[in-house]
Structure formats: C-alpha cells, structure tokens
N, C-alpha and C positions, 0 to 999 in steps of 0.2 A: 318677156325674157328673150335671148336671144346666144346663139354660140358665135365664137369667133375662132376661125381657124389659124394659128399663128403657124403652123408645120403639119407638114403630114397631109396638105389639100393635093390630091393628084401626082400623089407619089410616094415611095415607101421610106419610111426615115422620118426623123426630125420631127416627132410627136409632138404637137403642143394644142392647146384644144382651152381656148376659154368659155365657160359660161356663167352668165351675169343674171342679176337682175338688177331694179335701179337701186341698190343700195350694196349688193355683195357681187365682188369677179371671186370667183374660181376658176384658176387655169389646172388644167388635167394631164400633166406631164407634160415634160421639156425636156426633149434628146436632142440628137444630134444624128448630121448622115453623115457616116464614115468615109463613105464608097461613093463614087470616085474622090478622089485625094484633089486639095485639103480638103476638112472636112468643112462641115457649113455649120448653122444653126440657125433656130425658126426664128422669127420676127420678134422682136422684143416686147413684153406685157406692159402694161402703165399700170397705173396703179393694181395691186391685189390684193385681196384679203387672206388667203391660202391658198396651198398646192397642195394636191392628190396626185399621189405617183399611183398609176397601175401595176409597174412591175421592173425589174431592173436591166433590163437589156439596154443598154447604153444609146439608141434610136429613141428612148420614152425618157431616159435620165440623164443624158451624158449633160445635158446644160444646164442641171439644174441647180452649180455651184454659182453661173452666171448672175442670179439671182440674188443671191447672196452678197454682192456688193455693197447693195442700197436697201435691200428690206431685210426683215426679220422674222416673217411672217409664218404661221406654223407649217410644216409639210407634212402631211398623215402619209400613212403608205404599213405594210405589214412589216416583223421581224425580219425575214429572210427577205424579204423587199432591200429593208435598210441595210442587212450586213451585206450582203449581194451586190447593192448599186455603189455602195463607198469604196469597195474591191477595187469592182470596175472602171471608176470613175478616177480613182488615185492611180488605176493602170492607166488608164487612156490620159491620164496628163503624163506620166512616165513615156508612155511610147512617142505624143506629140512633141514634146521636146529634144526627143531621141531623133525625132526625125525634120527637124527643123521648121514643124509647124507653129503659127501664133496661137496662145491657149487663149479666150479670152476669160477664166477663173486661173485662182491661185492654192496651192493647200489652206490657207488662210481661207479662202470663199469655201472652201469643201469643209472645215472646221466650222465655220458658222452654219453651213447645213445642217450638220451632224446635231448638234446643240439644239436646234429647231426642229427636230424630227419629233414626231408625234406617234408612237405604235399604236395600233390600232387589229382587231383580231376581224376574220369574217365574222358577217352576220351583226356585228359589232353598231350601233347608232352613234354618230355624234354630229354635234350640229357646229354649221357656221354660215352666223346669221342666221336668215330666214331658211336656210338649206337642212333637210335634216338627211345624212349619209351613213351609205353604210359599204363596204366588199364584197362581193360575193366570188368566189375563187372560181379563178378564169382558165386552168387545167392549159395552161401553157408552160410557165416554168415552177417552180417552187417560191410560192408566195406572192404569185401574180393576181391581179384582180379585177376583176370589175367594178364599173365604180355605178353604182346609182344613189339617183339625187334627187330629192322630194322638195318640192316647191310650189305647192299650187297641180303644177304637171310631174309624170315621175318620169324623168330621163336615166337612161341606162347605157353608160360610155363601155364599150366591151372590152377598150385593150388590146391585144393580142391575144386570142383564145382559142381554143382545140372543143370541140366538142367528143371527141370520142377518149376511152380510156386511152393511155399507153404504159410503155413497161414502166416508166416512172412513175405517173402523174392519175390520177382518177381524170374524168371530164370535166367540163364546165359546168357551174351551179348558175342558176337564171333568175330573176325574182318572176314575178306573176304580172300581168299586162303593164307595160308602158306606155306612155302619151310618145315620146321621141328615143328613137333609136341609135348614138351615135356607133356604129361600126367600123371595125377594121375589114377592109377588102382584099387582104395580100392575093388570096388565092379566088376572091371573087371571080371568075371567070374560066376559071379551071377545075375540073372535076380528079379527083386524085384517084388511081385503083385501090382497092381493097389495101388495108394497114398492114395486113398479114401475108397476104400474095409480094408487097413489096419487101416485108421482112425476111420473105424465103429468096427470093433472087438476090438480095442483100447479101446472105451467106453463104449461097452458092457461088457469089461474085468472091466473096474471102475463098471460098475453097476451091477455088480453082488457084486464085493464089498461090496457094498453099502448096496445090500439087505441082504447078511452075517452079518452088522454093525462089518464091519472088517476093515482094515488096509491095503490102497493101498501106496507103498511105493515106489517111481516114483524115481531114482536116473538121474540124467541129467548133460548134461555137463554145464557149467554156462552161458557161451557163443553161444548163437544161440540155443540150444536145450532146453533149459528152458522158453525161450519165445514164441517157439513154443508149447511147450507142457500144457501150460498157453493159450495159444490162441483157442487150442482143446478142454481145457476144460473151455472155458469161462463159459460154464451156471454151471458149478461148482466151479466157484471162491470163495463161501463163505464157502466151504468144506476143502479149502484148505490152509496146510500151507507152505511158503516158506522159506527154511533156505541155509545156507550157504555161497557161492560168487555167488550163483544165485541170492540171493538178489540185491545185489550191481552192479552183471553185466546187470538186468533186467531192474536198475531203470535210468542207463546210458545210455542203448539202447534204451532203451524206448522217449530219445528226439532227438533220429538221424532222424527224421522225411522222410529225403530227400530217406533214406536207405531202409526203413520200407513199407507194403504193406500199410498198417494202426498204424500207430501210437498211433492216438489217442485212438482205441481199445484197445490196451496192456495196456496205461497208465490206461485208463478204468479198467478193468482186476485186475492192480495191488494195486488198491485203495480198492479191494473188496476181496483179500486175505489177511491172517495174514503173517508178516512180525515175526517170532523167530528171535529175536533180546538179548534175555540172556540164560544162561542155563534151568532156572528157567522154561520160558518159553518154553525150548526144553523139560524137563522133562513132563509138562504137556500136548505137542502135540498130543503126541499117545492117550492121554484119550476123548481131543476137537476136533483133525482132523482127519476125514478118509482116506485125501489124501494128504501124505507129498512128495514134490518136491523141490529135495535138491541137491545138490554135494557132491562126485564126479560122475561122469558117470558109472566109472567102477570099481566102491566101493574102488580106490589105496588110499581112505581118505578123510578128509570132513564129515559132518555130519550126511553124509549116514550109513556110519558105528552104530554111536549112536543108530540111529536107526532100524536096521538092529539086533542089539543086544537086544534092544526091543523085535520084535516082531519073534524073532529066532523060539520060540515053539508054532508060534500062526498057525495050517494049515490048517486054511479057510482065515488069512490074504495071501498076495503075491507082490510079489517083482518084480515091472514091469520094464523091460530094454526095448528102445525105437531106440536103433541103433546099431552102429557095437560096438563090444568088440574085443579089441589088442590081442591075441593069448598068453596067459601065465598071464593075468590080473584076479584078484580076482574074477573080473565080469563074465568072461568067464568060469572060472573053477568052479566057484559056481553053472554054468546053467549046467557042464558039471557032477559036483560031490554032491552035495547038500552041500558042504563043501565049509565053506566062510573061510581064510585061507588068511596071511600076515605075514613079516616077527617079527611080536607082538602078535598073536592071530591066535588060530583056534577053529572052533565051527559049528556046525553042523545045517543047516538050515532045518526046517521042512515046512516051509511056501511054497505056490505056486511061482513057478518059471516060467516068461513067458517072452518073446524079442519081440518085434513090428518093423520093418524098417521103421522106420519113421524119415528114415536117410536126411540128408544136401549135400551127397554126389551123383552123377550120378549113376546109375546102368551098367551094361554091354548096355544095349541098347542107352543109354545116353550117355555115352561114344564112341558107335558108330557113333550115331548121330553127334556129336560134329568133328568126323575126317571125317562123310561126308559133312558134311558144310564147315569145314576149307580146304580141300581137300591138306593135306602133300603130300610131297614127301617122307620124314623118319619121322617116329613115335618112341619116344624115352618111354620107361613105367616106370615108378618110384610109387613110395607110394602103395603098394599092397605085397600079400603073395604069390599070382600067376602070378607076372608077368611074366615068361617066356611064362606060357600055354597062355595069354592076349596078348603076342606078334606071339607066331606063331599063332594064330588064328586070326589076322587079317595081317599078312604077305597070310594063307592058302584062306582067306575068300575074302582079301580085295585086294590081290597083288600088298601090299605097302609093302616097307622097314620098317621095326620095330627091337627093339633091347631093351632088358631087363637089359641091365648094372647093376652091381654090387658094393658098395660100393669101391672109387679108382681105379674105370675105367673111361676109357677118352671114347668117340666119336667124330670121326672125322664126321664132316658137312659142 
C-alpha cells in the first residue's frame, strides 16, 4: 500500500491525502489554501474509487466540487460534515466570484457532490473495496473526524483534531494501536499555555475593553470558533454583535445537539446577542456594540474587514485574533506590520493588536499524546509549516519512523 500526498505536504492548507492499494485509491479530503489570495488547490487525483471528508473547514473541503466534473464516485463524511461543508463551499464560490477570482467548480459540480454524499455516523463500519472504515470524532469542529482504515495494516488519518475538551466540543476519540499514523502538525512544534490561563487573559482583554468604552473586534472563523468564542463570552452576550457566516453557521450547529457539549447553552447564547442582519444595521454596530464577532478569521474578507475599517484610528480599541494565522494571511501580517493590506486595499492599523490560542487544534503535546495512545509503527506529518523539525523530533525522541512528504510524494506502507 502506499499514500500519496496531493496537498497539505509541508504546509498548512489544501488537504488531500490519497491511499491505495493495487486495486482501490482513497483520497482523504480535498480543500483548498485560501491565504495568500488567489487561492490554489492540491494536485489533481486520477482515477478513485471514493472520498472521505474529515470535516468541513474549506482547507479539507473547499475542492471537492472539482471532482465532480468527471467522476461520481461516493463521498462519505458525517451529517454536520455535509450540511457545514455545502454552506461553506457555496460561500466560498459566492466570495471568489465577488472577487474576481477563477473558481475551477460550478454550482452544478457542488450539486453532483451533494447527490454523492454518503452519511455516515462515528464508530460507524463501511467498506470500500478491500478497506473496511470507520470515524472516530476528532474534537475539532462539530462533526469532524478521523478517519481509520483497515486493510491488512490499520492507518489512522487524524484530520484536524484537539485532544483536550473545550467550551463546545468533548475531545478526540482514538481507536487502539495502528500500523501508520497520518497526522496533522499545525501546532507540532509549539507548546500552547494552559486552555484556561488563556481563557482568563482572554476576558480580561474584553474587559479592559470595556472599561476604555472601546471597541473589541473579535474576527472568527464561522465554523467551530465563533461558537466557541460565544460560549466564552456568554455573560457578555448582550454586548455583543454577530455578523457574517458566523451567523448562519452558529444557528445550524447550534441544533447538532448529539455533536455539542451543551447545546442548549449556545442556543441560550444566541437568543441574547444581536444578529447584523442588513448593512444599515452593520453601520450602526460600532456605535451599540463593544464586542463585534464576525468573519473571516484571518481578515481574507467577510465583514471583518467593514469593520476593521471602522475602527482603524481608534488606539484604545483592539483587534482580537483567537487562533492560528496561515503564514502570508492579512491576519498574520497585520500582527506582524500594523498594516492590514489585500490585494483591494491597504491602510494602516493603529488599534491594539493581540492573538489568544484558543485554537480547535492539538498542541505539540497533544499531538504526542495522540501517537502514544495509537502507538504507529510510521508516523506520516502533513498540515504544518514545520513538518520536517515535527518529524525528526519524534523519529529522535520517540524512535519511530516518521516522514514529512511533500506535495507529489508517494509513501510506501
């Protein structure tokens, strides 16, 4: 057997991950990199027999209407997987065409996805081919997964995944030893502080806000970090206003009940913040709300921006980032330049710039955990900016096999 990395070799983005043997391909999601503009997408599969989505952040799914062209083939992936990624996915053709990028799918190709979708629950068996599959819930957004895959060897692709509880999400579930480990590395190489030490400076960061009567400008991704960041600040729900596809994606997840720690709390939550719902109403936020939580994440667009433009010369307001930033993303360079810059606009941010980790993703210790529970024999590292250092360091630490593949490199398994 052997995997093939078509995205996501040596850098974070653009998921796609084939594994074969000599009669069945399985490719294991197909996103796309947003950040930096245009956006890309992984290398093209030849022939497949199915797709396994892990989970719908548009980096594991945005491409996978591409597909759709020329095959039919089935895509398994969870409930809140599928309503989640067609959201997203029907947004992100809306924003590229808003912004004169080439899409290369059409509603048409996202239609024939849709009709191909296979649901599938955790814990769940199903086979294709010689593969027998199954989920295991990967505690990153609501209905993310891991995927493991039995063939002779049991590989275990993790996805994007959190090992610790958070306010939305229980932790990652694990199956019991694997032969091949594929991992995400976002945060391989970095140790995060305590979840809850970051959640107190968090809201001591709003409340200073607060007592400035300034402007905290929360940018989130739509999916999984706007709910959380909602649940943090529950006893400020009536400070706050929600705009964007954090809207829409909050009020969806919000009835996944089975997914969710608490459910009914979010919905709680969201009955008690303002919903921006026209421009009208986006005009007058900055004057009613102190705390706007909006998309995108990493300001590539979304009506983060609007605001952001706002409150550009306000510097006792501040512009609070809450997780990772993609390396060359507006977001990232704004923390790094005081310059918020796109390929439409640059302008010069005077406001407090501050980033919280109060990421969805594992840490370097989490990540360790995770391969001593599963206990591989080869650990494969994908989705990271250091995967090579993540791979000798635990080939030197852990004296396993590891390998940091590159976009159109195979591994043999």
């Amino acid at each position: 057997m052997e995997v093939e990395i078509l995205g996501s070799g040596q850098e974070v983005g653009k998921s796609a991950i084939v594994v074969s043997d000599d009669k069945t391909k399985l490719l294991l999601d197909y996103g796309v990199k947003i950040q930096p503009e245009p956006p890309t997408y992984p290398l093209r599969p030849k022939k497949l027999d199915a797709v396994i989505l892990s989970h719908a952040h548009l980096d594991h799914s945005g491409g996978l209407p591409i597909l759709y062209k020329k095959w039919k083939y089935p895509c398994f992936m969870t409930d809140a997987t599928f309503d989640l990624a067609t959201l997203l996915i029907m947004d992100s053709l809306r924003v590229a065409k808003k912004q004169g990028f080439g899409v290369p799918f059409t509603k048409n190709d996202i239609k024939i996805m849709t009709k191909n979708t296979k649901l599938v629950h955790y814990n769940e068996h199903f086979k294709i081919g010689k593969f027998s599959c199954q989920l295991y819930d990967a505690g990153h957004i609501p209905g993310s997964a891991g995927i493991l895959l039995k063939n002779g060897k049991k590989i275990f692709y993790t996805g994007d995944i959190q090992t610790e509880d958070t306010r939305l999400l229980r932790g990652c579930r694990l199956p019991e030893k694997v032969d091949v480990l594929i991992t995400e590395s976002t945060y391989g190489n970095r140790q995060r502080a305590e979840r809850e030490n970051d959640e107190k400076l968090f809201l001591q960061s709003i409340n200073d806000v607060l007592a400035r009567d300034e402007i905290a400008l929360i940018p989130v991704f739509a999916v999984g970090r706007a709910q959380e960041i909602l649940l943090i600040l529950e006893n400020y729900a009536n400070k706050i206003a929600l705009d964007g596809m954090a809207k829409t994606a909050s009020d969806l997840i919000s009835y996944y009940d089975a997914y969710l720690r608490d459910a009914k709390k979010l919905r709680s939550i969201l009955k008690r913040v303002h919903w921006i719902r026209t421009q009208e109403e986006r005009e007058k936020a900055l004057r009613l709300y102190p705390i706007i939580v909006t998309s995108a994440g990493m300001l590539g667009g979304g009506p983060a921006i609007h605001y952001l433009r706002g409150i550009q010369k306000r510097a006792e307001s501040k512009v609070i980032f809450t997780g990772f930033l993609v390396e060359d993303s507006p977001g990232r360079n704004l923390i790094k330049t005081n310059i918020f810059q796109t390929v439409e606009e640059k302008f010069h941010v005077q406001c407090q710039l501050e980033q919280f980790e109060l990421s969805a993703h594992a840490d370097r210790s989490g990540l360790l955990e995770i391969i001593d529970r599963v206990k591989p024999e080869q650990v494969i590292c994908v989705h990271g900016e250091e995967t090579e250092k993540f791979a000798k360091g635990i080939e030197e630490g852990l004296g396993i096999s590891a390998y940091a593949p590159k976009n159109g490199e195979i591994v043999k398994i």
